[in-house]
KESE-771840 format. One record per atom (N, C-alpha, C): chain; residue number from 1; z, x, y; atom name. Coordinates in steps of 0.001 Angstrom, whole numbers, plus 500000, padded with zeros to 6 digits. Each point is the difference from the previous one (the first is absolute). Layout:
! KESE-771840
c, k, w, u, v, a
A, NUM, Z, X, Y, CA
...
! end
This chain:
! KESE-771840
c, k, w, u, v, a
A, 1, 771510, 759803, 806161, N
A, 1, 501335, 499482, 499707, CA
A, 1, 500451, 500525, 498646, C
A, 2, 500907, 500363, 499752, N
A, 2, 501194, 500445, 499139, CA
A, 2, 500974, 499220, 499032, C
A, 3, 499664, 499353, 499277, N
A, 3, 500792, 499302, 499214, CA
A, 3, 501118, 500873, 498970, C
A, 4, 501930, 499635, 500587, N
A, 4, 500754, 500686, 499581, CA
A, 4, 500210, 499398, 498550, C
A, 5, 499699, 500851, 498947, N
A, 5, 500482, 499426, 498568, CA
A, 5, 498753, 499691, 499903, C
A, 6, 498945, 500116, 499757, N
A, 6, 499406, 499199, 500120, CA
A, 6, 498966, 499332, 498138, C
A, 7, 500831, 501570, 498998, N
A, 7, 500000, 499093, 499001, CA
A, 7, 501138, 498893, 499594, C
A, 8, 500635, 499953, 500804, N
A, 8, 500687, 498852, 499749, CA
A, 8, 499362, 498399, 500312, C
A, 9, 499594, 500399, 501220, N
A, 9, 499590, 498308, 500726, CA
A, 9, 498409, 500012, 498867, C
A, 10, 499362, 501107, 499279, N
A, 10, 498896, 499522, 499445, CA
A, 10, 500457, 499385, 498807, C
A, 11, 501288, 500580, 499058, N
A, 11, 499930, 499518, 499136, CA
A, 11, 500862, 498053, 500239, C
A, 12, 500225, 499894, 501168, N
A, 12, 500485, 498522, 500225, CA
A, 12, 498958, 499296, 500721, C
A, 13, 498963, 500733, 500048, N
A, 13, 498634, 499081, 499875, CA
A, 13, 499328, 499888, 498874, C
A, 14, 500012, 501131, 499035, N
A, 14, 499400, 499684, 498650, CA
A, 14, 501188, 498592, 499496, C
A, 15, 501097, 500249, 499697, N
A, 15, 500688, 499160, 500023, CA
A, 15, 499952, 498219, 499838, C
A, 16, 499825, 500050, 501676, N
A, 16, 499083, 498729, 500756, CA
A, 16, 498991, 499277, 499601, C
A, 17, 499081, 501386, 499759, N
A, 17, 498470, 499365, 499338, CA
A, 17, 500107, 499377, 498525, C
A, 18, 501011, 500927, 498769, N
A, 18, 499575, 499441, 499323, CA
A, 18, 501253, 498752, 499743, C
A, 19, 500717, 499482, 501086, N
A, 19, 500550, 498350, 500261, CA
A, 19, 498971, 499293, 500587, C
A, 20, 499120, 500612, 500420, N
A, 20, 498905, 498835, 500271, CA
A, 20, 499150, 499786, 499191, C
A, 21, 499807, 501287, 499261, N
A, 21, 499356, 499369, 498845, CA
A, 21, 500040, 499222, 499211, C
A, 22, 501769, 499816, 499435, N
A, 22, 500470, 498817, 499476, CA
A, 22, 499732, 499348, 500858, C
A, 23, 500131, 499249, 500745, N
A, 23, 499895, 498708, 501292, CA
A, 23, 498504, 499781, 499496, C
A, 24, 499576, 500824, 500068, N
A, 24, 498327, 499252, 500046, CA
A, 24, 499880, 499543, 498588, C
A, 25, 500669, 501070, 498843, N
A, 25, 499345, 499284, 498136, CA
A, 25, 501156, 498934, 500265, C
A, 26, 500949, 499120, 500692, N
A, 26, 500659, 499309, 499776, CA
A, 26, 499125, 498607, 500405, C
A, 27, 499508, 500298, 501435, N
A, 27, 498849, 499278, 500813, CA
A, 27, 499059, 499210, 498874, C
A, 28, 499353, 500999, 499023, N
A, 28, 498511, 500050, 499128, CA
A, 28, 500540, 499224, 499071, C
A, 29, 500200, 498562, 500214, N
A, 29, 500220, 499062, 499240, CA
A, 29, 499545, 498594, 500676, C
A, 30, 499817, 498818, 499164, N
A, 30, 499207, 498570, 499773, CA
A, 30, 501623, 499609, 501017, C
A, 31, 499158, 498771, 500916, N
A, 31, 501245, 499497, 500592, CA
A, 31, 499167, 498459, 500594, C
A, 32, 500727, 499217, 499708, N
A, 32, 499502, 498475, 500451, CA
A, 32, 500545, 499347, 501629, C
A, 33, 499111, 500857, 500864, N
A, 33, 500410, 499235, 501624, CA
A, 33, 499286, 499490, 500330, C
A, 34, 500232, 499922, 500757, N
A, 34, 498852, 499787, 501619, CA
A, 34, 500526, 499666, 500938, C
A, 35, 499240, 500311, 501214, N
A, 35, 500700, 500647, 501467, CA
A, 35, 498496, 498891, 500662, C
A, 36, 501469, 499076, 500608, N
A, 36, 498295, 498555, 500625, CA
A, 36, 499338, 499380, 499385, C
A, 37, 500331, 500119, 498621, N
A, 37, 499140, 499127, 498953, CA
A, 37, 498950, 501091, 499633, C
A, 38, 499937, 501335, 500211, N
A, 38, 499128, 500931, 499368, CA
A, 38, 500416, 500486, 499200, C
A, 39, 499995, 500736, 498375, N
A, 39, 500459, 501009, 499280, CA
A, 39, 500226, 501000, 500573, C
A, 40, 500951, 500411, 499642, N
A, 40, 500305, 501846, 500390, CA
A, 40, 500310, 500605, 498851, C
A, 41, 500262, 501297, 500090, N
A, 41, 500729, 501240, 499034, CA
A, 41, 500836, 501058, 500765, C
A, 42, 500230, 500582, 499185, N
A, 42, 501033, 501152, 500754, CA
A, 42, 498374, 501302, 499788, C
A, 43, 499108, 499894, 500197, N
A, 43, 499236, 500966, 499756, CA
A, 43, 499673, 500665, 501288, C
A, 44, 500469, 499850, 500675, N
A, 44, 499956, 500460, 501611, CA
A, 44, 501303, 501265, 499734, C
A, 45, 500639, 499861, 499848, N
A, 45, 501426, 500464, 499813, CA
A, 45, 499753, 500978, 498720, C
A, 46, 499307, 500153, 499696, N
A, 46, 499327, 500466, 498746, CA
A, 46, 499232, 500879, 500007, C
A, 47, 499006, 500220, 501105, N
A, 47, 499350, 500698, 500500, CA
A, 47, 500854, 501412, 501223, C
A, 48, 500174, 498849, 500715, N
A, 48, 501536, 500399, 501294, CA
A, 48, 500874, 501200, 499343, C
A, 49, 500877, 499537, 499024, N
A, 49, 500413, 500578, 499475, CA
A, 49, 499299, 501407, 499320, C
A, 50, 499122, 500313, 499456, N
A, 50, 499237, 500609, 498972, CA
A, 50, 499471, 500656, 501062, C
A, 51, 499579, 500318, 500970, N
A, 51, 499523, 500472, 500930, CA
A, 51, 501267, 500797, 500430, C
A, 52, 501491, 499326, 500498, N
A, 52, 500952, 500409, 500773, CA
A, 52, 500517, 501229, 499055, C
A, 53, 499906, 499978, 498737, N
A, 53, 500545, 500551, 498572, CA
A, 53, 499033, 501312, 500437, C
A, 54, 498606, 499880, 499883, N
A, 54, 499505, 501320, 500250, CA
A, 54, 499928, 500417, 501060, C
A, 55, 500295, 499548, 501281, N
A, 55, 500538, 500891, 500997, CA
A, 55, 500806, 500958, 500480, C
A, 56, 501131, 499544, 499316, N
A, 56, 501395, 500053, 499699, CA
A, 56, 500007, 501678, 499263, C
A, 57, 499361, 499183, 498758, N
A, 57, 500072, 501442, 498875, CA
A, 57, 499186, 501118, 500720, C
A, 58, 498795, 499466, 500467, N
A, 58, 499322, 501237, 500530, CA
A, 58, 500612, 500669, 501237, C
A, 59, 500394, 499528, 500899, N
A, 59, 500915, 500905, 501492, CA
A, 59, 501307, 500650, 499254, C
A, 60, 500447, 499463, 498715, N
A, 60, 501348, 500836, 499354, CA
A, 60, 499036, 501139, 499852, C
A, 61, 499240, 499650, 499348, N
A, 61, 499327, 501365, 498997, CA
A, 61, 499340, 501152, 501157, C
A, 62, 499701, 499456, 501011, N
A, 62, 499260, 500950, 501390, CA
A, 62, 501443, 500767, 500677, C
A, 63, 500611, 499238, 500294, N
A, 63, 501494, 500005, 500661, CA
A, 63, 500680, 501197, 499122, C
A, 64, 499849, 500019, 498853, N
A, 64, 500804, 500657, 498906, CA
A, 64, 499360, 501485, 500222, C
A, 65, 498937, 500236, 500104, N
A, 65, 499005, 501303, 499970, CA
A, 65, 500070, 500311, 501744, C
A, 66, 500365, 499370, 500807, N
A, 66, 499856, 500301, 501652, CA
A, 66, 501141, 499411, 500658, C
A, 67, 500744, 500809, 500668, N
A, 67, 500691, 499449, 500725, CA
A, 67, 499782, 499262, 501198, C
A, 68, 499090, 500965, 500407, N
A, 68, 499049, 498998, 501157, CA
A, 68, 499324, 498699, 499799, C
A, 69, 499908, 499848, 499045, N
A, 69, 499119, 498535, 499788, CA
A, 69, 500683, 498921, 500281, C
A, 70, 499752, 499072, 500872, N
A, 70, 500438, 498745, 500861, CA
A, 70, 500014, 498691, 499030, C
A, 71, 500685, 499823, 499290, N
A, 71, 499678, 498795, 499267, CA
A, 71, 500148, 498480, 500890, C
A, 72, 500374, 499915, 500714, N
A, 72, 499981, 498708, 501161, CA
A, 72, 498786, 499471, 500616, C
A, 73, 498997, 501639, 500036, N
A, 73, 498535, 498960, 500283, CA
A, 73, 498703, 499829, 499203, C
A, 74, 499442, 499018, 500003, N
A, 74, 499093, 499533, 499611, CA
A, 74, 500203, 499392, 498767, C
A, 75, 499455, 499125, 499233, N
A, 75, 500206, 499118, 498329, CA
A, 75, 499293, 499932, 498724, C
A, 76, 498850, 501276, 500501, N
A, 76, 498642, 500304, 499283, CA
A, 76, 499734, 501278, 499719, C
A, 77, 501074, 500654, 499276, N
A, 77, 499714, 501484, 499799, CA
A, 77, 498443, 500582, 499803, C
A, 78, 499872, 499378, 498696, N
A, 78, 498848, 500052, 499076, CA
A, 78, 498631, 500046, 501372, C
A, 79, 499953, 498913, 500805, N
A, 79, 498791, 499512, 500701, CA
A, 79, 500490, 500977, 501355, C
A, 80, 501062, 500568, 500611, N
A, 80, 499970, 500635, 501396, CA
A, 80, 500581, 500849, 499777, C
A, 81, 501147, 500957, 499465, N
A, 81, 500107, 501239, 499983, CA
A, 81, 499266, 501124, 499334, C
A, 82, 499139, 499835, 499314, N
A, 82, 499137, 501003, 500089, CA
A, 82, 499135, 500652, 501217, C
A, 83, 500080, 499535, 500547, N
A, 83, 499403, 500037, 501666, CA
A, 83, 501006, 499972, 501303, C
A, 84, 500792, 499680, 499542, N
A, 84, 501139, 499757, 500826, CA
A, 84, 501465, 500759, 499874, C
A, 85, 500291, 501093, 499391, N
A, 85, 500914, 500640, 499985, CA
A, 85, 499208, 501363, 499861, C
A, 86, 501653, 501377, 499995, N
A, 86, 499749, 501312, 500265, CA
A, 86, 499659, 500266, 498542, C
A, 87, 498871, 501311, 499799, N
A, 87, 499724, 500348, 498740, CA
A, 87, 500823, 500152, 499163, C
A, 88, 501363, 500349, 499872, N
A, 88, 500992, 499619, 499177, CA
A, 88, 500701, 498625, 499403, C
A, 89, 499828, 498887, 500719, N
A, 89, 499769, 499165, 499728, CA
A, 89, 498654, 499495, 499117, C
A, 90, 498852, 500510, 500757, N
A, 90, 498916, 499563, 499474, CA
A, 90, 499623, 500861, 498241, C
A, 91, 500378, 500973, 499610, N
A, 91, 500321, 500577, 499147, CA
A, 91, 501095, 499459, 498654, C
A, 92, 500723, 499809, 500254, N
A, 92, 501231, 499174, 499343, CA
A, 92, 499230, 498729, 499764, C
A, 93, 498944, 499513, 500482, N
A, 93, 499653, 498512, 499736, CA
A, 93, 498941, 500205, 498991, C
A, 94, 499450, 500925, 500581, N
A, 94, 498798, 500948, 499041, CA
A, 94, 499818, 499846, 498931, C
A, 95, 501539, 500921, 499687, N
A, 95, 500191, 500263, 498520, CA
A, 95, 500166, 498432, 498882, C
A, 96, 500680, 499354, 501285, N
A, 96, 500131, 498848, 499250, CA
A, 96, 498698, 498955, 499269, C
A, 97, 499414, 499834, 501266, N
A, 97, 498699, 499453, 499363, CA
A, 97, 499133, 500775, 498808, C
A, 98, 500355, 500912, 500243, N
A, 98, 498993, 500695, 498674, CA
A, 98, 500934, 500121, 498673, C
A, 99, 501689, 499577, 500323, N
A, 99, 500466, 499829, 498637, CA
A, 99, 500056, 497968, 499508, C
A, 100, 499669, 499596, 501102, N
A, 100, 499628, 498742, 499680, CA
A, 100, 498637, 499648, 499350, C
A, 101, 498689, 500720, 500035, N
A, 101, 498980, 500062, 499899, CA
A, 101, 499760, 500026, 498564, C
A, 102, 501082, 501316, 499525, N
A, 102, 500311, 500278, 498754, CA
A, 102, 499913, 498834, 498761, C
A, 103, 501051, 499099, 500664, N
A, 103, 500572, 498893, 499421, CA
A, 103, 498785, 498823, 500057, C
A, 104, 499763, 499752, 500791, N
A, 104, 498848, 499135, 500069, CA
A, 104, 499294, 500029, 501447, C
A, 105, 498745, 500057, 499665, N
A, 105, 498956, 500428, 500871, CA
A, 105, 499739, 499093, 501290, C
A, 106, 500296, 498934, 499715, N
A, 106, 500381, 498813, 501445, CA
A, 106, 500847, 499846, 500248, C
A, 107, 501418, 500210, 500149, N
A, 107, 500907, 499687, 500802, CA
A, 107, 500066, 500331, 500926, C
A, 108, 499704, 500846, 500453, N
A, 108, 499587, 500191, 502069, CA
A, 108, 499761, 499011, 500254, C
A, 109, 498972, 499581, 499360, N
A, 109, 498998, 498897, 500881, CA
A, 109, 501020, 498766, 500132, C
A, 110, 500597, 499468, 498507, N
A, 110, 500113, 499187, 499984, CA
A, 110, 501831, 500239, 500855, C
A, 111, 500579, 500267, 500203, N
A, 111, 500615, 500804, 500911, CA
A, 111, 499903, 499760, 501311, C
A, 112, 498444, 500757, 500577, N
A, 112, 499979, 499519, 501070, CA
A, 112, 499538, 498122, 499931, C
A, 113, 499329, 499769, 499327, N
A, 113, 500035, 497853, 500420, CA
A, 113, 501480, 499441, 499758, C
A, 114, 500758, 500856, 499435, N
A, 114, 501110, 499298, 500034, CA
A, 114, 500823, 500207, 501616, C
A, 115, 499713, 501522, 500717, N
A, 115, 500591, 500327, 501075, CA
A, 115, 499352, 499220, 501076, C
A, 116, 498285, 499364, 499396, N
A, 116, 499365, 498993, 501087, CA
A, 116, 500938, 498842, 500433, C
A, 117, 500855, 499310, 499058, N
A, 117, 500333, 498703, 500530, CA
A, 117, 501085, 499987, 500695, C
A, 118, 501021, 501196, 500240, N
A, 118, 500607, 500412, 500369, CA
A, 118, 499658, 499386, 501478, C
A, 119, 501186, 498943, 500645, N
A, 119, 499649, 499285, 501358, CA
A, 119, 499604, 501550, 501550, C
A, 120, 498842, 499068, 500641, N
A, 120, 499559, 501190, 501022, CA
A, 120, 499239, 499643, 500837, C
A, 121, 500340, 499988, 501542, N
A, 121, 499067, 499242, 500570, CA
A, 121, 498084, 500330, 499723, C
A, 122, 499353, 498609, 500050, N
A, 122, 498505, 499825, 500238, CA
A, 122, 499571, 501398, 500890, C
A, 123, 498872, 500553, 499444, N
A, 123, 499413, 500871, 500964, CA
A, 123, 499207, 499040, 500799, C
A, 124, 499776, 500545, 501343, N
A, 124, 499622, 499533, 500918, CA
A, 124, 499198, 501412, 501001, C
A, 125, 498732, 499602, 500407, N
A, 125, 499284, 501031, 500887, CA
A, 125, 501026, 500218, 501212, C
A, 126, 499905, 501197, 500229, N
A, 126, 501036, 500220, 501338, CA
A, 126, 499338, 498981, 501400, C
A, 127, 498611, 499632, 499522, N
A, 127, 499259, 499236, 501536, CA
A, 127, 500628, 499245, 499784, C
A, 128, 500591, 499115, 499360, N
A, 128, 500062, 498649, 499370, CA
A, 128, 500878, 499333, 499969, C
A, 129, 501049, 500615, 499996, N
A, 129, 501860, 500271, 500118, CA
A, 129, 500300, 499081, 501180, C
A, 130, 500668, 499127, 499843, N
A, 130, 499986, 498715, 500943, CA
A, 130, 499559, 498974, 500563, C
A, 131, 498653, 500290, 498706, N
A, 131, 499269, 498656, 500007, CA
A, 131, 500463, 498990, 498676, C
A, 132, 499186, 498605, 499776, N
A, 132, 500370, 499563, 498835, CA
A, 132, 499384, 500250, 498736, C
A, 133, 500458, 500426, 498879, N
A, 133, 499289, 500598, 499305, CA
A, 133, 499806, 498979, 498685, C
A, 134, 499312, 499554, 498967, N
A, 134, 499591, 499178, 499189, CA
A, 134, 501587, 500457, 498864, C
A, 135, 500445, 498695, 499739, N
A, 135, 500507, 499942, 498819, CA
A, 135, 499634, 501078, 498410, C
A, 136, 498649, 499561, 499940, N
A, 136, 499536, 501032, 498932, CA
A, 136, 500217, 501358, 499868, C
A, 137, 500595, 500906, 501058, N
A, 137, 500495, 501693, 499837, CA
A, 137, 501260, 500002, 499451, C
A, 138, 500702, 498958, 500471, N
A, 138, 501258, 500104, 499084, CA
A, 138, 500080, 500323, 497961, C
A, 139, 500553, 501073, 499828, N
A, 139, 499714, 500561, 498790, CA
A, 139, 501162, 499327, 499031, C
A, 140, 499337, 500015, 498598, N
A, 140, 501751, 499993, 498904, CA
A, 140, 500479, 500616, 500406, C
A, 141, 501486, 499420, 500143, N
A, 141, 500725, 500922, 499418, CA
A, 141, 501770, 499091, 499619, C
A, 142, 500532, 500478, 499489, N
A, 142, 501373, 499117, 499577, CA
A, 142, 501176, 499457, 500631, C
A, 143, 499922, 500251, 501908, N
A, 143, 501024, 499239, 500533, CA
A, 143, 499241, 499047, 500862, C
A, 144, 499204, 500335, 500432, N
A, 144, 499147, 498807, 501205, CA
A, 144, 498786, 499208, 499325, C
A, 145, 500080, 499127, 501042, N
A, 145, 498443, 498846, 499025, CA
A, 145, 498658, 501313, 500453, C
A, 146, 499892, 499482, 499580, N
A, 146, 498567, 501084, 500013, CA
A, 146, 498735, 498842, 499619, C
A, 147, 498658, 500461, 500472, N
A, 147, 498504, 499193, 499597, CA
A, 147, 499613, 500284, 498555, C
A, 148, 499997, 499016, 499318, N
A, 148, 499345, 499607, 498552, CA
A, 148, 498923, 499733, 500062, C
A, 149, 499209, 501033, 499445, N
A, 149, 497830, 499952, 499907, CA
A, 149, 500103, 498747, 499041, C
A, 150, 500630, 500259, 499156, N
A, 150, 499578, 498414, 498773, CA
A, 150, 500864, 499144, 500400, C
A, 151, 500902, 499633, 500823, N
A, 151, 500257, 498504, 500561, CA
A, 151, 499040, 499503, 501511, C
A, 152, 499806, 501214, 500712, N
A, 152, 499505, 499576, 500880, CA
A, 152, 500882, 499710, 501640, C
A, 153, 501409, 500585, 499929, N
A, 153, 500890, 499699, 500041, CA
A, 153, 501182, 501181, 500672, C
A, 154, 501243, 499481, 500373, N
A, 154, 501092, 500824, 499959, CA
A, 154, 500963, 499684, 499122, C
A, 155, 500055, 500885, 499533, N
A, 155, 501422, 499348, 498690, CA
A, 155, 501454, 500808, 500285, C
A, 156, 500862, 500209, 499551, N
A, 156, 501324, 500180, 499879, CA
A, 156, 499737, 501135, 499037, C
A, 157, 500802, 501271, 499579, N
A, 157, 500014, 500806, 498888, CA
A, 157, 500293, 498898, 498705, C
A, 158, 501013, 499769, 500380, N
A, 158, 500810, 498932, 498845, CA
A, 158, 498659, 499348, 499225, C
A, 159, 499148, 499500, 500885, N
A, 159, 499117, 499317, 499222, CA
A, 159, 498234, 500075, 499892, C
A, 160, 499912, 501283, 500616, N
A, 160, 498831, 501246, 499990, CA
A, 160, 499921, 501173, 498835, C
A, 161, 501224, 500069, 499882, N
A, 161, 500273, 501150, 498985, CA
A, 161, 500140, 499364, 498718, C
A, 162, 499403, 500389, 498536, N
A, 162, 500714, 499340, 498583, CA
A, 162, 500384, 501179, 499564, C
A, 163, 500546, 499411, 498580, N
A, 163, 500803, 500534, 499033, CA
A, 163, 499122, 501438, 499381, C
A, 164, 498793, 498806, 499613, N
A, 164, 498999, 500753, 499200, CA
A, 164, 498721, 500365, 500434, C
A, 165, 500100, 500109, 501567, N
A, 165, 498982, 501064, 500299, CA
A, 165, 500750, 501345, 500654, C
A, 166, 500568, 499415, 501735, N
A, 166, 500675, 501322, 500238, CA
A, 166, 501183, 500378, 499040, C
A, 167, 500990, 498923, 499601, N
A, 167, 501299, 499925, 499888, CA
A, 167, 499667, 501481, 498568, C
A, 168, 499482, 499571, 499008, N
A, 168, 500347, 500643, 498949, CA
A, 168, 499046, 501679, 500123, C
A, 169, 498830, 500021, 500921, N
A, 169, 499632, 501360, 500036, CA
A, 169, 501038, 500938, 500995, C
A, 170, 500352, 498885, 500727, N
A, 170, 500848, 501211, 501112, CA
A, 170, 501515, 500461, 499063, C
A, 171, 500103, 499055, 499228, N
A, 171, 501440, 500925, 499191, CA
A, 171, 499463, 501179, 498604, C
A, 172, 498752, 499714, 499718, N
A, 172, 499125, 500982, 498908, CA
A, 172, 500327, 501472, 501137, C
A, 173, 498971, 499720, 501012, N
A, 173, 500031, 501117, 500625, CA
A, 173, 501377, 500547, 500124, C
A, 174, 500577, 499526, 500578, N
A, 174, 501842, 500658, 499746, CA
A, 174, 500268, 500469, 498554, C
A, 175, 499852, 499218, 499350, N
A, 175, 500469, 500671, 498288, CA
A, 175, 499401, 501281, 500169, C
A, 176, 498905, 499892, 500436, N
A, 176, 499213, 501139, 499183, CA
A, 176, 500500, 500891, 501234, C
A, 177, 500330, 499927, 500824, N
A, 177, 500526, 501213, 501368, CA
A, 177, 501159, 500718, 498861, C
A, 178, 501061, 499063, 500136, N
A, 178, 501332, 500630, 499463, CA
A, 178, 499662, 500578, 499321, C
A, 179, 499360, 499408, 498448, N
A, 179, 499536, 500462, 498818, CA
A, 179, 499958, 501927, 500468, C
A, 180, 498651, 500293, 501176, N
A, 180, 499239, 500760, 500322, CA
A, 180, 500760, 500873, 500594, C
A, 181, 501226, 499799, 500948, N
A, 181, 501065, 500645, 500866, CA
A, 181, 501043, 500146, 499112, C
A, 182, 500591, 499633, 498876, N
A, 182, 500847, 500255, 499217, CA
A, 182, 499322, 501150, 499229, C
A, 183, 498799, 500362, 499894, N
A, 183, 499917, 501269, 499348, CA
A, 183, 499283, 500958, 500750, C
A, 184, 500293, 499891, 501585, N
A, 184, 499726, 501432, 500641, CA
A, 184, 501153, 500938, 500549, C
A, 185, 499691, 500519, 500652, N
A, 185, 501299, 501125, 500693, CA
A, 185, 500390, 499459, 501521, C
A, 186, 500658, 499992, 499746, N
A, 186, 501609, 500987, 499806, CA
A, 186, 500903, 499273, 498833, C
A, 187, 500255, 500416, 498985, N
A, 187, 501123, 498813, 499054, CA
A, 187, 500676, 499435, 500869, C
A, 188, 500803, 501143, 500758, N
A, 188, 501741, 499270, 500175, CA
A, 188, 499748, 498558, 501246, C
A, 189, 498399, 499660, 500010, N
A, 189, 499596, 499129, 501031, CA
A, 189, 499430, 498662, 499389, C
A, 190, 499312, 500521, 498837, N
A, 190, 498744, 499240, 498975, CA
A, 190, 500639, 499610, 498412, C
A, 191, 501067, 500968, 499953, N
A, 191, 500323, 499370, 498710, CA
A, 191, 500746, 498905, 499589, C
A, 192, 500848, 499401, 500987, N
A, 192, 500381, 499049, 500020, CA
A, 192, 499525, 498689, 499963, C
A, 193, 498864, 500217, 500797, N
A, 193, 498956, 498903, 499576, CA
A, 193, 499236, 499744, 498568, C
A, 194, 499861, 500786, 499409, N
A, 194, 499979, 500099, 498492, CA
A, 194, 500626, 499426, 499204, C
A, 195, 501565, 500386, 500478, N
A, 195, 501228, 499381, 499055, CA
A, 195, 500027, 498289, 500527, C
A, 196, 499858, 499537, 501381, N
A, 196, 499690, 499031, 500294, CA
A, 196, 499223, 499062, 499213, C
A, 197, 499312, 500621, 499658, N
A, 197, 498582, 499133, 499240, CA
A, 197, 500353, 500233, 498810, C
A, 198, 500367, 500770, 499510, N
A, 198, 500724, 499988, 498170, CA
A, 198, 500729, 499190, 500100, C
A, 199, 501178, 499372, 500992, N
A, 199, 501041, 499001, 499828, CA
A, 199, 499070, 498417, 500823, C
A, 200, 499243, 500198, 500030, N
A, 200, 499278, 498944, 500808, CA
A, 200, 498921, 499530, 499870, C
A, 201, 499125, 500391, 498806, N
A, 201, 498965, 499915, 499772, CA
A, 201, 499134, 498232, 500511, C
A, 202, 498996, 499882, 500332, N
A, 202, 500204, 498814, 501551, CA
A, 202, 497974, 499806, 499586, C
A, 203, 499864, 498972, 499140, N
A, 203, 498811, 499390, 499590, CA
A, 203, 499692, 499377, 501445, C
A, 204, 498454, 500389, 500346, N
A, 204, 499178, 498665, 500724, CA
A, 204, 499615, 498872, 500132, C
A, 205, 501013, 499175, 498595, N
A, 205, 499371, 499104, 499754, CA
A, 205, 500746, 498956, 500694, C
A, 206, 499178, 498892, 500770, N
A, 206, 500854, 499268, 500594, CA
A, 206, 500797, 498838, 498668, C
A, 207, 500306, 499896, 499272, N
A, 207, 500639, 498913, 499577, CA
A, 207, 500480, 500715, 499227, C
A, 208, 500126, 501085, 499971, N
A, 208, 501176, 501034, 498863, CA
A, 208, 501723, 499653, 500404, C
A, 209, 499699, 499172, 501217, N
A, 209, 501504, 500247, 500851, CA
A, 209, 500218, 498093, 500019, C
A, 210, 499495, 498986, 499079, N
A, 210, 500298, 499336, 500237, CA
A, 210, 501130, 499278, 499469, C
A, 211, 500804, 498727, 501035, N
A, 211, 501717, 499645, 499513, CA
A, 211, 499940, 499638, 498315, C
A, 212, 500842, 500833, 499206, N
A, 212, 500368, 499553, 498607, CA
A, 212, 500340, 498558, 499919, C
A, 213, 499399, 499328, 498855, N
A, 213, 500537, 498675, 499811, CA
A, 213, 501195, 500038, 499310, C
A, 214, 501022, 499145, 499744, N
A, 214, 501073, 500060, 499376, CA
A, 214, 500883, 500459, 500757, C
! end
């Protein structure tokens, strides 16, 4: 497939991503609920977001170098197109990881656990497929309840996910993406994200964002 313009529709996905990025450092803040008499946070939304942000940026940035490249499928660059697209694609991603590498030596990884929670059905043995399968395969991830090893349990994202375990590494890992994609190639794709972050500069800290008194 052939995408017409197709630096256009990448740069209105870079765009996209980094509005979700705001959405998510807006998320990464202290909030007093509860949903049933349980606490919640917006740290689901936090993650969600921060995940959706590097998807986004990364199919602009593939999209931008290939016209052929399909940005509509799949939500896990990092974890399935390396294996899953044409060597021109797979090349263009290439380069990228090894200018991310540059920058800091784990963000793949941490990259891909962020592309883990990303909602997806339970694997299941193909024998197995229409039988009932145990609660416990159900994995994190930030829109469905999913099985909690330390409750014992099914929980809700809302109240599976925190601030300060997933909530605040999954927006690190994003900082440090942009950070990492604002200083590779192509400028007229990456530099904007740069200037982004000069006018936006966006601390991890959850209570940096809390309501002023007065």
């Amino acid at each position: 497939m052939l995408w017409q313009k197709n630096k256009e529709l990448a740069i209105a996905l870079r765009n996209q991503g980094i509005a979700d990025c705001l959405a998510a450092r807006f998320a990464l803040r202290p909030v007093d609920l509860k949903l049933f008499g349980e606490p919640v946070t917006f740290a689901h939304l936090v993650v969600s977001k921060s995940q959706q942000s590097v998807e986004k940026l990364t199919k602009g940035y593939l999209l931008w170098h290939s016209q052929s490249f399909d940005p509509t499928k799949g939500h896990t660059p990092f974890t399935e197109l390396i294996a899953d697209q044409p060597q021109s694609h797979q090349r263009a991603l290439t380069r990228l990881i090894q200018a991310l590498n540059l920058v800091n030596s784990s963000i793949v990884r941490e990259l891909k656990w962020l592309e883990s929670l990303a909602p997806k059905p339970p694997l299941v043995a193909e024998a197995e497929r229409g039988n009932l399968q145990p609660l416990e395969i159900i994995q994190e991830n930030t829109e469905y309840p999913f099985w909690s090893a330390a409750k014992g349990t099914i929980v809700a994202p809302a109240q599976g996910i925190t601030l300060r375990n997933q909530g605040i590494r999954s927006f690190k890992a994003l900082r440090t993406y942009l950070t990492a994609l604002s200083k590779s190639d192509p400028p007229d794709y990456c530099k904007v994200i740069g200037e982004f972050l000069e006018n936006h500069p966006m601390s991890t800290e959850i209570m940096d964002w809390l309501p002023r008194s007065g």
